[in-house]
N, C-alpha and C positions, 0 to 999 in steps of 0.2 A: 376830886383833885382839880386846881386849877388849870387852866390851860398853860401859864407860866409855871408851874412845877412840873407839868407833862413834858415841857421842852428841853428845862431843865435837863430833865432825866435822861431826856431823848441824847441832849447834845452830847451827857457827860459818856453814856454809854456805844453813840457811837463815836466818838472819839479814843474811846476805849477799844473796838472794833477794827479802827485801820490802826491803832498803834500794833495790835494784835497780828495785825496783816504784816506790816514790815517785820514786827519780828521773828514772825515764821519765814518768810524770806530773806532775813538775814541768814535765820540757823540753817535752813536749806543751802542756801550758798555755802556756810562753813562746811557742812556736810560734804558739797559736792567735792570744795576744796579739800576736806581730809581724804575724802574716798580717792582721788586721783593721784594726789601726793603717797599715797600710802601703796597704791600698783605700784609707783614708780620709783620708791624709795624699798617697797620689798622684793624688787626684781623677778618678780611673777609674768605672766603673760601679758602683751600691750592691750589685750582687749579682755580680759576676765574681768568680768565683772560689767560689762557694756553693758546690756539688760537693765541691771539695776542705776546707771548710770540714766541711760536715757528713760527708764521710770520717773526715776528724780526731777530728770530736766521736764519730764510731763508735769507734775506735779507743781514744778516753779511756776511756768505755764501756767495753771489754772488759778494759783494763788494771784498772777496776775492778773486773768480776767478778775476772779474775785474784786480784788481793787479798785478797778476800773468800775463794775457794778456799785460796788460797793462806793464810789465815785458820784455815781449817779442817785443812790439814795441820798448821799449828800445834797445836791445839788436840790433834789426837790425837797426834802424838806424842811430847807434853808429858804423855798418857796411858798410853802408851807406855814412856817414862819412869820412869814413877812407879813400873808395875809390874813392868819387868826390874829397875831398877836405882838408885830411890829418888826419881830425877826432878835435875836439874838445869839448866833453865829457868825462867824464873815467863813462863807463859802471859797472854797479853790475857783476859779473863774471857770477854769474847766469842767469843773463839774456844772455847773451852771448850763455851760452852751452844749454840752453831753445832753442834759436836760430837755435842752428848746428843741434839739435834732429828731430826739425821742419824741415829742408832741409832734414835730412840725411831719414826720413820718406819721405818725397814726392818723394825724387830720387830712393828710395829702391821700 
């Protein structure tokens, strides 16, 4: 495989990846949104159900870090890129400087 079909594949499937990431964060959030509208619309106890609520909000949580990681895989091998084979991506910026913090910590 060339290195140009390897990035290809790279870019198509992580792009694939954080679309995957929002849209479990979306449905998470509808989720939260039914779960709460649905205590308060079935006239049950103000806090039934809190447990599985602040599960939830744990869960949102870590899809964000996820993101954010998942950020930084961006980031490098958009740099990555650059240096085998010219780059074909345009990287979030922030993932980039996400990137250099990450280097400039390991080297320090």
């Amino acid at each position: 495989m060339s290195t140009g079909v390897a990035q290809l594949r790279i870019t198509r499937d992580l792009h694939q990846a954080e679309a995957a990431l929002d849209e479990a964060l979306l449905r998470q959030a509808q989720l939260l949104q039914t779960m709460v509208g649905a205590r308060r619309e079935t006239g049950v106890a103000p806090f039934l159900g809190q447990d599985a609520l602040m599960r939830l909000l744990k869960s949102q949580q870590g899809l964000v870090d996820a993101g954010g990681e998942l950020a930084r895989v961006h980031g490098r091998l958009n740099t990555i890129a650059v240096e085998t084979n010219g780059g074909n991506d345009a990287c979030p910026p922030a993932a980039r400087e996400a990137d250099r913090d990450d280097v400039a910590a390991k080297v320090a």
